[in-house]
C-alpha positions, -999 to 999 in steps of 0.1 A, spaced: -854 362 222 -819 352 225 -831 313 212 -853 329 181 -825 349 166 -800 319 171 -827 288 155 -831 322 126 -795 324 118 -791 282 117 -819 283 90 -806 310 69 -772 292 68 -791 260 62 -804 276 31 -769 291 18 -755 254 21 -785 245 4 -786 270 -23 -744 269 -33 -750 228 -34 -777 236 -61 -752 260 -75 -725 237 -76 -746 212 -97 -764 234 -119 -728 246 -130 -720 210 -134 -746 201 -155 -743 234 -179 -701 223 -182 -718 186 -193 -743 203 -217 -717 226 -227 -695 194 -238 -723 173 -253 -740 201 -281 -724 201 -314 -706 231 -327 -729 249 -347 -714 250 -384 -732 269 -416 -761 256 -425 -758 241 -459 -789 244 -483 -798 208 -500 -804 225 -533 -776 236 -556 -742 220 -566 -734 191 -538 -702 188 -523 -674 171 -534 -689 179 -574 -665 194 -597 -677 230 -604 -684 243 -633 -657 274 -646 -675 303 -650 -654 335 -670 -672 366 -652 -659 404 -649 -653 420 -617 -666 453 -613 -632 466 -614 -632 453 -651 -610 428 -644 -614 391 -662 -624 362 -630 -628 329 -634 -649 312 -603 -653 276 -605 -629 243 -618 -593 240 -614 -573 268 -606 -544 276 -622 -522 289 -590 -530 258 -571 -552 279 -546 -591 274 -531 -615 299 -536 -637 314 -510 -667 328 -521 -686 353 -500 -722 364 -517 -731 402 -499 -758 428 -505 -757 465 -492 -789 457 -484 -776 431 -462 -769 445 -425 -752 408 -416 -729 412 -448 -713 446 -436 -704 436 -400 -691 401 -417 -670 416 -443 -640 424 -415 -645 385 -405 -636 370 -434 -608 398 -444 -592 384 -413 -601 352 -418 -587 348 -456 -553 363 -444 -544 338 -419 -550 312 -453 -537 333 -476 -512 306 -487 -540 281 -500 -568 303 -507 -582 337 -521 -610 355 -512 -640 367 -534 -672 389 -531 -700 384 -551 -734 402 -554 -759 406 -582 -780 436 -590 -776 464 -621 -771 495 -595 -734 498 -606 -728 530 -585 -744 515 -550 -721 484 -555 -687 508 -560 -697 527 -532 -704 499 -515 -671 481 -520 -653 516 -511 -672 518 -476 -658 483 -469 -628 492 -480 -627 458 -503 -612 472 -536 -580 452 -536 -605 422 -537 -623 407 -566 -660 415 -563 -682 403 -592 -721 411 -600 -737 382 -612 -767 374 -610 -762 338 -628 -736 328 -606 -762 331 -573 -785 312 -597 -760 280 -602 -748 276 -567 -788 285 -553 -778 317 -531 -814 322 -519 -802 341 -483 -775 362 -473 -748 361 -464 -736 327 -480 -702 315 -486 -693 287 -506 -650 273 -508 -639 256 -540 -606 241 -538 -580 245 -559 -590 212 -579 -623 229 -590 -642 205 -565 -668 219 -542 -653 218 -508 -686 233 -485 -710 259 -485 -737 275 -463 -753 302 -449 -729 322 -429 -733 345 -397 -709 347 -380 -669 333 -378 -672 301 -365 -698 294 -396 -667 305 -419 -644 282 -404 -669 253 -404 -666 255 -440 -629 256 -442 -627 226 -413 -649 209 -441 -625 209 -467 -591 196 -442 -615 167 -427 -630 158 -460 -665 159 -438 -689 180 -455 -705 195 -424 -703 199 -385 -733 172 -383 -719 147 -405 -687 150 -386 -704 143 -347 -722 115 -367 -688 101 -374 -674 107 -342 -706 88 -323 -704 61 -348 -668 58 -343 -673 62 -302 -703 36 -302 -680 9 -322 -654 14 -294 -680 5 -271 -690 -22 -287 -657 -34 -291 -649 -32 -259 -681 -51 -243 -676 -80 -265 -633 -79 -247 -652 -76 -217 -678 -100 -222 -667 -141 -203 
């Protein structure tokens, strides 16, 4: 009996050994995978304006009733990021406090902007008032969706403050919003173009250094 319960208790700790050493490497492997996927960046549409064009100034009203100009040079020096939202879009609302946020930290180099189309002029100002976005330019226009090929929401699109498109996209969630804003400092259009560049860059070190290497 005494033999039994002792050759049971050497197996079941055989087995914990066993299972933390697949642990261990299972965690090992996630920390690898974790290290080789790309950051995931908006997706940018291949329709539309392409970046690094010079946009087109377009002289729109905000639905304040103020005068905007979106597009081409600005005349403060500062880049504009444009975020298209719907109140039928249930992404748009919880996004909204993302980019507010976002936008501050850059508030030295950029401005923000909403933008929306649709003639329901009531369901937009209640809209911007549940947001609480009123000190923020918000334009209906239906054309300006049209030039840039807004097809799905929420999209955001930065123009620098030389009237060049800097990056666009769809946008979810932060990290989509500072992909864009990345895109503009590197100069790299989008988070796949960039880890193309990096593996390039890696795989002519390599090559480099195997021809060093080689008698």
């Amino acid at each position: 009996m005494l033999e039994a319960l002792l050759i049971s208790n050497i197996v079941l700790w055989v087995l914990v050994i066993v299972l933390a050493l697949l642990l261990f490497a299972l965690t090992r492997q996630v920390g690898i995978l974790h290290e080789r996927v790309a950051p995931a960046g908006a997706l940018q549409p291949t329709s539309g304006p392409k970046v690094g064009e010079l946009t087109e100034a377009m002289n729109l009203t905000s639905l304040a009733g103020k005068a905007l100009t979106i597009g081409g040079p600005d005349s403060e020096g500062l880049a504009s990021f444009v975020l298209f939202i719907s109140p039928t879009c249930p992404v748009c609302k919880s996004l909204v406090p993302t980019a507010l946020s976002l936008v501050r930290s850059e508030a030295q180099r950029m401005r923000l902007l909403f933008a929306s189309d649709g003639d329901k002029l009531e369901q937009h100002k209640q809209y911007v008032e549940d947001l609480g976005i009123a000190d923020y330019p918000y334009v209906l226009s239906e054309m300006l969706g049209m030039s840039y090929q807004v097809s799905k929401l929420p999209f955001a699109l930065l123009i620098g403050s030389d009237g060049a498109l800097k990056s666009k996209g769809l946008v979810n969630t932060r990290e989509h919003m500072e992909s864009l804003i990345d895109a503009m400092d590197s100069g790299i259009a989008t988070v796949q173009e960039y880890v193309g560049a990096q593996n390039k860059s890696a795989n002519t070190a390599y090559k480099s250094s195997a021809m060093e290497q080689s008698p």
